[in-house]
N, CA and C atoms as an extended XYZ file, in Angstrom:
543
Properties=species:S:1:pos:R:3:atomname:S:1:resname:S:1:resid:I:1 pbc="F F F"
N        -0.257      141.281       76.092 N   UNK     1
C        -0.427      140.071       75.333 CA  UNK     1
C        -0.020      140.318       73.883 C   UNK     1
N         0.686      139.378       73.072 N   UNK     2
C         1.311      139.719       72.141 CA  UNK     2
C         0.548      138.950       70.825 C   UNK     2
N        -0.256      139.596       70.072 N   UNK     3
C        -1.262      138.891       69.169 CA  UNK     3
C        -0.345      138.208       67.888 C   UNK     3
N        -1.079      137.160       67.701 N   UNK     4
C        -0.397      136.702       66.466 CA  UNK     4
C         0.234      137.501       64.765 C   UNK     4
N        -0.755      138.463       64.685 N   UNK     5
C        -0.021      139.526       63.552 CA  UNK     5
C         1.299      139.791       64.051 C   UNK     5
N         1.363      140.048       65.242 N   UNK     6
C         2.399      141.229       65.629 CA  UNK     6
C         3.813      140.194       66.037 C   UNK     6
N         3.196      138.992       65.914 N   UNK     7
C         4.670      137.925       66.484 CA  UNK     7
C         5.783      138.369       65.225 C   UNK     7
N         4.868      138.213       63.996 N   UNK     8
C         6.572      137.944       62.872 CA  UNK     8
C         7.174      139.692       62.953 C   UNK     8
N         6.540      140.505       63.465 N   UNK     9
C         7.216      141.796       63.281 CA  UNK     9
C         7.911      141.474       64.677 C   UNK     9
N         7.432      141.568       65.200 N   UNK    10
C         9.030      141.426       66.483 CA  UNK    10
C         9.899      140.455       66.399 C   UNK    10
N         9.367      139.574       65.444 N   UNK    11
C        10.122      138.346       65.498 CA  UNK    11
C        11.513      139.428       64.432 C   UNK    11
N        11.404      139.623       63.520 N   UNK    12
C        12.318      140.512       62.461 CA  UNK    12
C        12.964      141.119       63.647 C   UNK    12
N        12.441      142.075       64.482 N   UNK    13
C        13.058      143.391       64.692 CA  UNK    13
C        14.113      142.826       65.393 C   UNK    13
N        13.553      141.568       66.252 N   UNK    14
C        14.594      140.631       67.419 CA  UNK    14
C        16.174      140.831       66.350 C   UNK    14
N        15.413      139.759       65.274 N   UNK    15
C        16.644      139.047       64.602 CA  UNK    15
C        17.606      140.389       63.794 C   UNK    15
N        16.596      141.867       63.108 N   UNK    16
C        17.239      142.841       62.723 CA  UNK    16
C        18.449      143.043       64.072 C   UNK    16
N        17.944      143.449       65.112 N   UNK    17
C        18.799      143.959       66.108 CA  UNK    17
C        20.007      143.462       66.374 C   UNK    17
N        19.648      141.979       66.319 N   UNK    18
C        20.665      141.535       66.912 CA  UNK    18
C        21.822      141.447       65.501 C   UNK    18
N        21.699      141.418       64.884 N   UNK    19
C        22.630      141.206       63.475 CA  UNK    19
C        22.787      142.939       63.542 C   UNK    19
N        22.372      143.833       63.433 N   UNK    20
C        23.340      144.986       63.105 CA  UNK    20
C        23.674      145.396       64.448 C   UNK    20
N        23.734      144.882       66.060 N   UNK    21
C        24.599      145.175       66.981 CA  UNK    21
C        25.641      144.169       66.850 C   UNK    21
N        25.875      143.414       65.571 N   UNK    22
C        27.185      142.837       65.328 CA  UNK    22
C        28.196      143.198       64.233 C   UNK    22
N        27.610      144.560       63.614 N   UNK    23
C        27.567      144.756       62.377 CA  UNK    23
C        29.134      145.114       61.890 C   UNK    23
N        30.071      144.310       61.082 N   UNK    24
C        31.409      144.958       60.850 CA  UNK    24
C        31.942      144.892       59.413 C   UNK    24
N        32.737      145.538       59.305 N   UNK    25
C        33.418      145.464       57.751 CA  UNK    25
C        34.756      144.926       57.875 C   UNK    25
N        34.773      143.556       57.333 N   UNK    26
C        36.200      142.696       56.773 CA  UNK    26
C        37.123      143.346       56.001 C   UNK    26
N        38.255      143.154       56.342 N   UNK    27
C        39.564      143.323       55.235 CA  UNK    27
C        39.492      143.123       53.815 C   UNK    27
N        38.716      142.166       54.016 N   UNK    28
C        37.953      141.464       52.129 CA  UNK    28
C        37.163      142.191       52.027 C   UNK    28
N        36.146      142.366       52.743 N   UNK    29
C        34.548      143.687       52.082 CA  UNK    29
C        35.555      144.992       51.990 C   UNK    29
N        36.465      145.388       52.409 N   UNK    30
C        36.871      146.286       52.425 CA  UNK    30
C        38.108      145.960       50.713 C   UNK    30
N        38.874      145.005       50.490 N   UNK    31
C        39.586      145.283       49.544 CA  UNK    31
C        38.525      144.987       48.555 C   UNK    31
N        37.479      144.557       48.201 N   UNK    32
C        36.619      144.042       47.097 CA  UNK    32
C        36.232      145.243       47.229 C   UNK    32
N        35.771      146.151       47.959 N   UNK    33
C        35.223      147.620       47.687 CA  UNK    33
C        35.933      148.477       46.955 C   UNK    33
N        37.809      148.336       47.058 N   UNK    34
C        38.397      149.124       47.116 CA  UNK    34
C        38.942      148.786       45.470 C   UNK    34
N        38.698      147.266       45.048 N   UNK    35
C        39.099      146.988       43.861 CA  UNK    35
C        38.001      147.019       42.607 C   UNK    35
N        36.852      147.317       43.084 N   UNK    36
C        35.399      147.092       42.879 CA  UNK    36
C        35.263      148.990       42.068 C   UNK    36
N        35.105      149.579       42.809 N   UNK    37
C        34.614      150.970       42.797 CA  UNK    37
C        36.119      151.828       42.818 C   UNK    37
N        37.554      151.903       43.337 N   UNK    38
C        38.320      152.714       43.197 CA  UNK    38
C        39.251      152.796       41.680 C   UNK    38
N        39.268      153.298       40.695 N   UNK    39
C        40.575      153.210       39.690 CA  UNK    39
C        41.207      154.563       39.720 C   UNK    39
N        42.627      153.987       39.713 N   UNK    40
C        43.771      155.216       40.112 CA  UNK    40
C        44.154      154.810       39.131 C   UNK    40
N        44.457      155.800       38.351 N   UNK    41
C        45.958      155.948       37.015 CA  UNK    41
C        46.346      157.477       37.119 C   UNK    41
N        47.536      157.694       37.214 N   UNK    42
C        47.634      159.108       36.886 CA  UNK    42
C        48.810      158.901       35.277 C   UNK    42
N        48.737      160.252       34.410 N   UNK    43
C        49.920      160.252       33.311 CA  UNK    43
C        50.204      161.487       33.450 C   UNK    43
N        51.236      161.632       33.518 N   UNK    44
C        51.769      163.020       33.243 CA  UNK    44
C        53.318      163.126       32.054 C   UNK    44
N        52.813      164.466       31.688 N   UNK    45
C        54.213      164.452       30.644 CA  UNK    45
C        53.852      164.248       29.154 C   UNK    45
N        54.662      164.598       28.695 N   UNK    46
C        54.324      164.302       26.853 CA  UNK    46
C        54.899      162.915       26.814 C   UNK    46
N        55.124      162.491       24.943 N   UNK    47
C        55.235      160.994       24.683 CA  UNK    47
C        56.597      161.146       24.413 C   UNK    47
N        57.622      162.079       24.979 N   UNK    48
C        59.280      162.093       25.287 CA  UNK    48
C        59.703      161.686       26.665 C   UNK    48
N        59.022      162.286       27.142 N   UNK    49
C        59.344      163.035       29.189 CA  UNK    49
C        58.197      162.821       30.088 C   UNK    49
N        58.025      161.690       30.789 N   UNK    50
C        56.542      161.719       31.270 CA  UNK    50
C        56.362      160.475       32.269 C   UNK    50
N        55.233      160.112       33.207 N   UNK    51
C        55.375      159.246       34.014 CA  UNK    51
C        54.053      158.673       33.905 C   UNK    51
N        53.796      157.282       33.973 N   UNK    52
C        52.266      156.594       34.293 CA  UNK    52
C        52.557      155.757       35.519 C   UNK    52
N        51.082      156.318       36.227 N   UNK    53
C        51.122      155.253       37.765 CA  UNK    53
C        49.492      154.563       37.953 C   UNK    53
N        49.702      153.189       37.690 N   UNK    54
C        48.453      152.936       38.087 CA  UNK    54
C        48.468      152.155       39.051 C   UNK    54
N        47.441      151.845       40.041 N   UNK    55
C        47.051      151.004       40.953 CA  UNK    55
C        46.649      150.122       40.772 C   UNK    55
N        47.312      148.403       40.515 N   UNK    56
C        46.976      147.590       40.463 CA  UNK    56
C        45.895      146.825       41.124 C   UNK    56
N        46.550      146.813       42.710 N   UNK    57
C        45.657      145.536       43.784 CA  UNK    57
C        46.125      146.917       44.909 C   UNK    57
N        45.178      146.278       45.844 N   UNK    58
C        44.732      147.005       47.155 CA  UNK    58
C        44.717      146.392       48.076 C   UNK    58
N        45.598      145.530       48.989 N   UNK    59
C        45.483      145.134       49.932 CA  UNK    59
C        45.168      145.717       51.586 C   UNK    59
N        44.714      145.321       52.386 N   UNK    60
C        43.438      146.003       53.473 CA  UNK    60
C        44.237      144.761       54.524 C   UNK    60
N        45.157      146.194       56.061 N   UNK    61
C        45.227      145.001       57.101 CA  UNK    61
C        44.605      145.505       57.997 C   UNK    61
N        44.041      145.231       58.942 N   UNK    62
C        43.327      146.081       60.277 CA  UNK    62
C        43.809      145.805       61.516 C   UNK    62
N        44.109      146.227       62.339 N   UNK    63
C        44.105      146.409       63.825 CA  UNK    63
C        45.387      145.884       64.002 C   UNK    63
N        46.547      145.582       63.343 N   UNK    64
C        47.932      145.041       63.949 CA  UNK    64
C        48.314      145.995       64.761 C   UNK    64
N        47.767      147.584       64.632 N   UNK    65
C        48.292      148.576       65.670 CA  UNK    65
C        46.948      149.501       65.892 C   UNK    65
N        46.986      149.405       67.478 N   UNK    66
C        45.515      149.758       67.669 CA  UNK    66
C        45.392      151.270       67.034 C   UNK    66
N        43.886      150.978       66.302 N   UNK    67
C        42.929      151.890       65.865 CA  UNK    67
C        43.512      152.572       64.396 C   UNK    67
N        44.466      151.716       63.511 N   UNK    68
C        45.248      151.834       62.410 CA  UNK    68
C        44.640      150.721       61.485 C   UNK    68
N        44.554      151.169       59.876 N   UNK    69
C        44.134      150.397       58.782 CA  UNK    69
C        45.538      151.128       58.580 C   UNK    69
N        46.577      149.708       58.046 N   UNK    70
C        47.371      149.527       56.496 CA  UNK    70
C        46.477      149.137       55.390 C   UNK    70
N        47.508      149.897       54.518 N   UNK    71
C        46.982      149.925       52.914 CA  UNK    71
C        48.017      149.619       52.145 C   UNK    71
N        48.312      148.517       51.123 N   UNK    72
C        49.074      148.393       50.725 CA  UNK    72
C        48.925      148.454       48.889 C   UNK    72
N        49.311      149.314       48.514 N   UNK    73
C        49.474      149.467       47.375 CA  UNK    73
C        49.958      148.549       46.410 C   UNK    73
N        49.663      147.664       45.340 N   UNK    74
C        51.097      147.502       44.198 CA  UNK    74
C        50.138      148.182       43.469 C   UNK    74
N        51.531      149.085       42.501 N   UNK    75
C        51.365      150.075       41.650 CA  UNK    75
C        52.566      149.448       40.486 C   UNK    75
N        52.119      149.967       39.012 N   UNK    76
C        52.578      149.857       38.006 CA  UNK    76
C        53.039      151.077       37.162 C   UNK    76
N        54.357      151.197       37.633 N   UNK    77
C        55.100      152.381       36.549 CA  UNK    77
C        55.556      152.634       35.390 C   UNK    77
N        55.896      153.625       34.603 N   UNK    78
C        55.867      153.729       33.072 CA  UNK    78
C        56.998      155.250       33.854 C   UNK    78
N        58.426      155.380       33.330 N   UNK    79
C        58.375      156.473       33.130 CA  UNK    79
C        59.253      156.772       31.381 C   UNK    79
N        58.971      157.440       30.984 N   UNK    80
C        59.773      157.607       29.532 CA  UNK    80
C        60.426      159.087       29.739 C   UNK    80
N        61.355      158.482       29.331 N   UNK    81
C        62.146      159.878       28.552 CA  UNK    81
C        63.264      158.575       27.695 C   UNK    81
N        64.316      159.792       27.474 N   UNK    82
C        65.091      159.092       25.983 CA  UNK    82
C        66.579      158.663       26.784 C   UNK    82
N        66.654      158.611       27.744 N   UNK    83
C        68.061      158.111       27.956 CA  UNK    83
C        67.921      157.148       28.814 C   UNK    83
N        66.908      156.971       29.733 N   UNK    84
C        66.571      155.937       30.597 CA  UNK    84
C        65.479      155.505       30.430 C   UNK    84
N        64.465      154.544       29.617 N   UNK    85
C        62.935      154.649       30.212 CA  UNK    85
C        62.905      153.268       30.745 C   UNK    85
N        61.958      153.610       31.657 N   UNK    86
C        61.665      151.887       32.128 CA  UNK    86
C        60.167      151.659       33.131 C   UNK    86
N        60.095      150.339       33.335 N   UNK    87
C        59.094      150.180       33.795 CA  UNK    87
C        59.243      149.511       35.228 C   UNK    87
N        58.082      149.632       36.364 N   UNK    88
C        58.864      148.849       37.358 CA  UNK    88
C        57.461      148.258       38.065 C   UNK    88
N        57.311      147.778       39.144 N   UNK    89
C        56.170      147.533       40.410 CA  UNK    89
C        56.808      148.240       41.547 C   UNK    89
N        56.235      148.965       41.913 N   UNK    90
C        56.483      149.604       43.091 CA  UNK    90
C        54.943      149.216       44.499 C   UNK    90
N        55.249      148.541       45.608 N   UNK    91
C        54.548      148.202       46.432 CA  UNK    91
C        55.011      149.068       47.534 C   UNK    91
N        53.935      149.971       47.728 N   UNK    92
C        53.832      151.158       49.160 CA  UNK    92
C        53.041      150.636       50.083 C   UNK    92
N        53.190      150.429       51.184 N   UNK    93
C        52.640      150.463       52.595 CA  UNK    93
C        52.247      151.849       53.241 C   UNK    93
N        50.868      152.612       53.148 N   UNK    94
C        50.429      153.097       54.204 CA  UNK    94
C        49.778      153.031       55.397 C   UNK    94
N        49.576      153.699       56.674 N   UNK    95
C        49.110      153.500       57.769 CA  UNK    95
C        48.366      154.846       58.066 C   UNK    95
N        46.984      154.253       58.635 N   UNK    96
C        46.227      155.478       58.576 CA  UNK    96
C        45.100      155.549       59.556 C   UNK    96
N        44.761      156.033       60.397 N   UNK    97
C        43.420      156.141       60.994 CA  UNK    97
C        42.070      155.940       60.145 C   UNK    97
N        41.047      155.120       60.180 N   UNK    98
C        40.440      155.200       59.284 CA  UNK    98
C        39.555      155.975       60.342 C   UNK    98
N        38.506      156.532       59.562 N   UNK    99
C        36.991      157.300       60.198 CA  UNK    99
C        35.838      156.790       59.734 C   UNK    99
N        34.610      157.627       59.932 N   UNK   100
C        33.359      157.311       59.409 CA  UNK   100
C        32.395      158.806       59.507 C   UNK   100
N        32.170      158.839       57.790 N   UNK   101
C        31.532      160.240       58.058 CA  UNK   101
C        29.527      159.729       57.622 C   UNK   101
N        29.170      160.136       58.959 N   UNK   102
C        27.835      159.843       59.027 CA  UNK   102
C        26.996      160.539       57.898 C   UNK   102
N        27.433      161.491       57.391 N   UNK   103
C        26.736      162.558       56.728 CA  UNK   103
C        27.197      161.873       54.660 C   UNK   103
N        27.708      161.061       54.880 N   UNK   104
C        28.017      160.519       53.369 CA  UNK   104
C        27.917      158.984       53.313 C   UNK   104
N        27.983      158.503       54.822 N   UNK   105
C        28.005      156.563       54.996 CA  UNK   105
C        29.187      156.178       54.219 C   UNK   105
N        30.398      157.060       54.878 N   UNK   106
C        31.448      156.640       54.009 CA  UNK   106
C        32.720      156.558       54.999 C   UNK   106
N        33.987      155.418       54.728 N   UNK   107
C        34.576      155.521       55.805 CA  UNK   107
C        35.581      156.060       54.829 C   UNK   107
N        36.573      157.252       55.397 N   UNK   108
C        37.972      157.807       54.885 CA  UNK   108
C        38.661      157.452       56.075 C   UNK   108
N        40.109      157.947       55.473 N   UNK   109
C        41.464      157.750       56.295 CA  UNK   109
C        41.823      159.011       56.361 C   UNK   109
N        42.862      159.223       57.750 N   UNK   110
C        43.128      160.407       58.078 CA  UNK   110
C        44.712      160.185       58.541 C   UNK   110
N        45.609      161.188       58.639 N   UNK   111
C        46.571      160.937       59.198 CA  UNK   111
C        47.800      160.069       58.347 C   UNK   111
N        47.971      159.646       57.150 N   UNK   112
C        48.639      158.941       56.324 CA  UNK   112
C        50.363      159.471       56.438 C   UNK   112
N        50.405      157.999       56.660 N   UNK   113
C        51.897      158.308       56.798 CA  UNK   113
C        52.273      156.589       56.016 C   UNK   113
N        53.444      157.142       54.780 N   UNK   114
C        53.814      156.031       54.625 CA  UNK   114
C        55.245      155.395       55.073 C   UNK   114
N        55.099      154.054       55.321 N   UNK   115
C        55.709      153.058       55.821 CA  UNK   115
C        56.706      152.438       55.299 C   UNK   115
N        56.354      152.326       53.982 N   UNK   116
C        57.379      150.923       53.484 CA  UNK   116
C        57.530      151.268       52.469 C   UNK   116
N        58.159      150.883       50.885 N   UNK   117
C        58.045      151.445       49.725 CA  UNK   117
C        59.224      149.906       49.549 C   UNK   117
N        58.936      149.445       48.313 N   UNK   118
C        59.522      148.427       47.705 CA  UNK   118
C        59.148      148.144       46.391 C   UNK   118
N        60.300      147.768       45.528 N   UNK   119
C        60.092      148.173       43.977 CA  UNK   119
C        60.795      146.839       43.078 C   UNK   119
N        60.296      146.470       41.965 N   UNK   120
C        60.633      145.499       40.890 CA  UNK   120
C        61.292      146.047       39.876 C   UNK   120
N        62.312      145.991       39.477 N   UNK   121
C        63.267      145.133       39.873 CA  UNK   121
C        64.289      145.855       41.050 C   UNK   121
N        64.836      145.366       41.816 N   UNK   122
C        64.940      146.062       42.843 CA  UNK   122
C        66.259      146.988       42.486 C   UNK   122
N        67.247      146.838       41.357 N   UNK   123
C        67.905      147.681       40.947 CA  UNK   123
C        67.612      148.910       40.344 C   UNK   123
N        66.392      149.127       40.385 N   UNK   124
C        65.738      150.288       39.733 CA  UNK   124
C        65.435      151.547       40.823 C   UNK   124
N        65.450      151.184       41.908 N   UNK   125
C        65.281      152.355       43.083 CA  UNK   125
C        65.941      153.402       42.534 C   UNK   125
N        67.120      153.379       42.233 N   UNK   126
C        67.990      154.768       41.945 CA  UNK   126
C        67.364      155.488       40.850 C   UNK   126
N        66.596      154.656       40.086 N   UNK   127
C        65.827      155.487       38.863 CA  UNK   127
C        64.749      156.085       39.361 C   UNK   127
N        63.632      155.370       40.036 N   UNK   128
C        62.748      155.985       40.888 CA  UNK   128
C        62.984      157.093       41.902 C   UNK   128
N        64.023      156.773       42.657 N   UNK   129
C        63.690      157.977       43.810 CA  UNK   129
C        63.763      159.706       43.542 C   UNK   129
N        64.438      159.633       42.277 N   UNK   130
C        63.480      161.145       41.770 CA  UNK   130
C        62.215      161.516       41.573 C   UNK   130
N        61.441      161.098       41.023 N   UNK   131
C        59.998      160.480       40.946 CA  UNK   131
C        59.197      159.995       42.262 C   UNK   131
N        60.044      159.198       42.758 N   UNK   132
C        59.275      158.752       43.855 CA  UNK   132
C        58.338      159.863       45.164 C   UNK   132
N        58.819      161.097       45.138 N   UNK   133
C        57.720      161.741       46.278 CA  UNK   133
C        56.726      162.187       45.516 C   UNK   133
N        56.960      162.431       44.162 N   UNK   134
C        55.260      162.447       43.483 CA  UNK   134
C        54.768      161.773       42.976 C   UNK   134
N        54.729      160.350       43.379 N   UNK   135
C        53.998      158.698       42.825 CA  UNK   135
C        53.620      158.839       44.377 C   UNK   135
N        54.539      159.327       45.251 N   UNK   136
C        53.746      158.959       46.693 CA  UNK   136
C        52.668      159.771       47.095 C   UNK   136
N        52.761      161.291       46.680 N   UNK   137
C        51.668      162.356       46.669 CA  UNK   137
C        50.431      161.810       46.078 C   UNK   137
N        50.889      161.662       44.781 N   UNK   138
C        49.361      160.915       44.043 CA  UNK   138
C        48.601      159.811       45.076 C   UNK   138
N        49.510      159.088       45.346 N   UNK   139
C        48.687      158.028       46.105 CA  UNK   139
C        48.299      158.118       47.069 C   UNK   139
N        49.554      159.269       48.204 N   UNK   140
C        48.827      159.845       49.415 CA  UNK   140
C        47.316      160.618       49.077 C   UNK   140
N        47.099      161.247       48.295 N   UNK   141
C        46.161      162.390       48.172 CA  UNK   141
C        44.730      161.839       47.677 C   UNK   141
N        45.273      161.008       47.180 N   UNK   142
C        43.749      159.866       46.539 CA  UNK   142
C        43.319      159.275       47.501 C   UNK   142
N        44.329      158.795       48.792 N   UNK   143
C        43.704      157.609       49.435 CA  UNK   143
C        43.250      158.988       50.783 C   UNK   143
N        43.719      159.721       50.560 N   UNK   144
C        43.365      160.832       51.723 CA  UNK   144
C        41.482      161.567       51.681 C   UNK   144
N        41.534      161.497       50.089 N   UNK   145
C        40.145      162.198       49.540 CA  UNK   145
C        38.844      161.260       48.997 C   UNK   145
N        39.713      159.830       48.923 N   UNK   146
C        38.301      159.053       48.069 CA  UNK   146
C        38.182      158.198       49.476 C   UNK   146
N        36.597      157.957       49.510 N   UNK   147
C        36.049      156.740       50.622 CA  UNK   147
C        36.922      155.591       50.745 C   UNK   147
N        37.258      154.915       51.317 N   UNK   148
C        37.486      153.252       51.556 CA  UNK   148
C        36.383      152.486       51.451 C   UNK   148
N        35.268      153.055       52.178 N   UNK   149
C        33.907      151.814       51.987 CA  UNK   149
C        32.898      153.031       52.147 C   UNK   149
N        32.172      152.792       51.548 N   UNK   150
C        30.857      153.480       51.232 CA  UNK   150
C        29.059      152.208       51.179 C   UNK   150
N        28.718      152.675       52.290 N   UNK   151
C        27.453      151.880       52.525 CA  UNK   151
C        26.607      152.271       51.575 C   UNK   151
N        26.054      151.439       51.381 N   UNK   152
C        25.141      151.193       50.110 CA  UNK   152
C        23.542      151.306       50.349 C   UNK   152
N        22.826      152.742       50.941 N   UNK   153
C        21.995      153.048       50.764 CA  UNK   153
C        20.788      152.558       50.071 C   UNK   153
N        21.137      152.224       48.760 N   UNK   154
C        19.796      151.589       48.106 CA  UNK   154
C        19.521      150.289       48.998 C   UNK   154
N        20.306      149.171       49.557 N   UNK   155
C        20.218      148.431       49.958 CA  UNK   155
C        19.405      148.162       51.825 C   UNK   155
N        18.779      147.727       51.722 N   UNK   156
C        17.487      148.085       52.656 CA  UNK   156
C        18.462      147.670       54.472 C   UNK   156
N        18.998      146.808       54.154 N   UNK   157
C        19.866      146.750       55.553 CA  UNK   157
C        20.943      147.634       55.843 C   UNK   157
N        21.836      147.552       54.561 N   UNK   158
C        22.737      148.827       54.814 CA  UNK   158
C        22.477      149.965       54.821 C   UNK   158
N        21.216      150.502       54.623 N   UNK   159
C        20.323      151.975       54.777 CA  UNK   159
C        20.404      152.033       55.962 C   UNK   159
N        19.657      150.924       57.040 N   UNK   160
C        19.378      151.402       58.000 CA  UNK   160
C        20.863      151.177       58.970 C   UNK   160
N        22.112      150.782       58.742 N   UNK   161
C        23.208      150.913       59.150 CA  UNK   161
C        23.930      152.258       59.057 C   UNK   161
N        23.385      152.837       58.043 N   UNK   162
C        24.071      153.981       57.338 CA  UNK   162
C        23.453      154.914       58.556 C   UNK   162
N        22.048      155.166       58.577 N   UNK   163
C        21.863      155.674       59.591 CA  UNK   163
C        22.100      155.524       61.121 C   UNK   163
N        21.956      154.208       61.657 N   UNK   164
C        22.518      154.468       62.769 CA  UNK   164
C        24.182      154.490       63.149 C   UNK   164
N        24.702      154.183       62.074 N   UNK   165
C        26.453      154.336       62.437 CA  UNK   165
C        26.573      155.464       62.838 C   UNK   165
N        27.508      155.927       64.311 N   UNK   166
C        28.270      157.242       64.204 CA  UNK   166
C        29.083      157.096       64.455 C   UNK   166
N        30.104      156.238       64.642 N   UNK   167
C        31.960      156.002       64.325 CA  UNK   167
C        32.177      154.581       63.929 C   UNK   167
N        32.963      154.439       63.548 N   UNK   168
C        33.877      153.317       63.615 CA  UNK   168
C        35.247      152.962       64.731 C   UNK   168
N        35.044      151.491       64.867 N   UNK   169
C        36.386      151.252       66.034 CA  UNK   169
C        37.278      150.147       64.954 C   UNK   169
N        38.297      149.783       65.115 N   UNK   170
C        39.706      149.016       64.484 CA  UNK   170
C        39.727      147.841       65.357 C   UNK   170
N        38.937      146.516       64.856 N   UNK   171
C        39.680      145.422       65.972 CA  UNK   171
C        40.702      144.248       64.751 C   UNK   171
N        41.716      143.882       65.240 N   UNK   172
C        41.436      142.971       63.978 CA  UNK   172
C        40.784      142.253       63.141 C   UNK   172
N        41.431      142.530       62.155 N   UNK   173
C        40.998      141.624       60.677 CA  UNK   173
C        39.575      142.634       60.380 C   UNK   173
N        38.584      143.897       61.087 N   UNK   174
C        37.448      143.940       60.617 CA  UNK   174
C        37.864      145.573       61.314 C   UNK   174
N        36.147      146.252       60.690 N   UNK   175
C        36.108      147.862       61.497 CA  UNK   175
C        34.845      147.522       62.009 C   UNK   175
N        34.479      147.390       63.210 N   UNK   176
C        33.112      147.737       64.039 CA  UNK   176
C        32.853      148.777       63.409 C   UNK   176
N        31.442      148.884       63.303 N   UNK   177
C        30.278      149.976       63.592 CA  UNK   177
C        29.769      150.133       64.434 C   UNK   177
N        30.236      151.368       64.763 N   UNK   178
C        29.050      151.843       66.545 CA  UNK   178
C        28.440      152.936       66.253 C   UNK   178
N        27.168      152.311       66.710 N   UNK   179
C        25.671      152.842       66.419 CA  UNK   179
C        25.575      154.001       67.560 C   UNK   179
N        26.455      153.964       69.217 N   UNK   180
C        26.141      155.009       70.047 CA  UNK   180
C        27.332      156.020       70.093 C   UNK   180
N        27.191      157.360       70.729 N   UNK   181
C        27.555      158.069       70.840 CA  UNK   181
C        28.857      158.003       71.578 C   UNK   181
């Protein structure tokens, strides 16, 4: 027999359950995370000879190829020296396995391989592609080492998500959380 104290606690646990066995992360929770909490700039070089790359916007696609997050970069370049300097947008496409490490409540990417590379003004490629495999390193190596989404512990629902997540799956547009083994 189920006494009246005890109705609104099962009544919660019903409604807890059933909302985090639905529990997923959007393309949007995922780029608002990524525009929210990530800043990339790198500079290198003196104020003769030298390169700036920052990361503008972060676009987030999921599942167009099973169990793959694209990442799409636009980035903002600076390179100087004295016979050519200029500035450009360079937009990279990576593709990546994303994961989920239980031990941090954080999802990374694994496996990065990039895809696409496209640049403003588009006559400028020939200036870039010297430069270009270490604007792609930087960006490979950042997006290889920093989280994508990081659950938010202080927060009393995503605590207890944090704990029961142990992988993530890729369906479109979102990443499931699965709570079993």
């Amino acid at each position: 027999m189920i006494s009246l104290k005890s109705a609104p606690l099962i009544l919660a646990t019903l409604l807890l359950t059933g909302c985090v066995s639905q529990y997923s992360i959007s393309e949007r929770e995922l780029e608002g995370y990524l525009s929210d909490e990530i800043h990339f700039e790198v500079k290198q070089g003196n104020q003769f000879f030298g390169i700036e790359l920052t990361i503008a916007e972060i676009d987030v696609n999921l599942g167009d190829k099973p169990e793959i997050m694209a990442v799409t970069a636009h980035s903002l370049v600076k390179v100087r020296n004295p016979i050519m300097p200029f500035k450009a947008e360079v937009t990279t496409t990576f593709e990546a396995k994303p994961w989920y490490d239980p031990d941090k409540h954080a999802v990374y990417l694994k496996d990065l391989s990039l895809t696409k590379v496209e640049s403003t003004p588009d006559d400028i490629e020939k200036a870039i592609n010297p430069v270009a495999p270490q604007m792609m390193g930087f960006v490979r190596h950042f997006l290889e080492t920093q989280p994508v989404y990081v659950l938010d512990t202080q927060d009393g629902n995503q605590a207890l998500l944090a704990e029961m997540t142990k992988r993530i799956e890729v369906v479109p547009g979102k990443l499931k959380l699965i709570f079993d083994e």
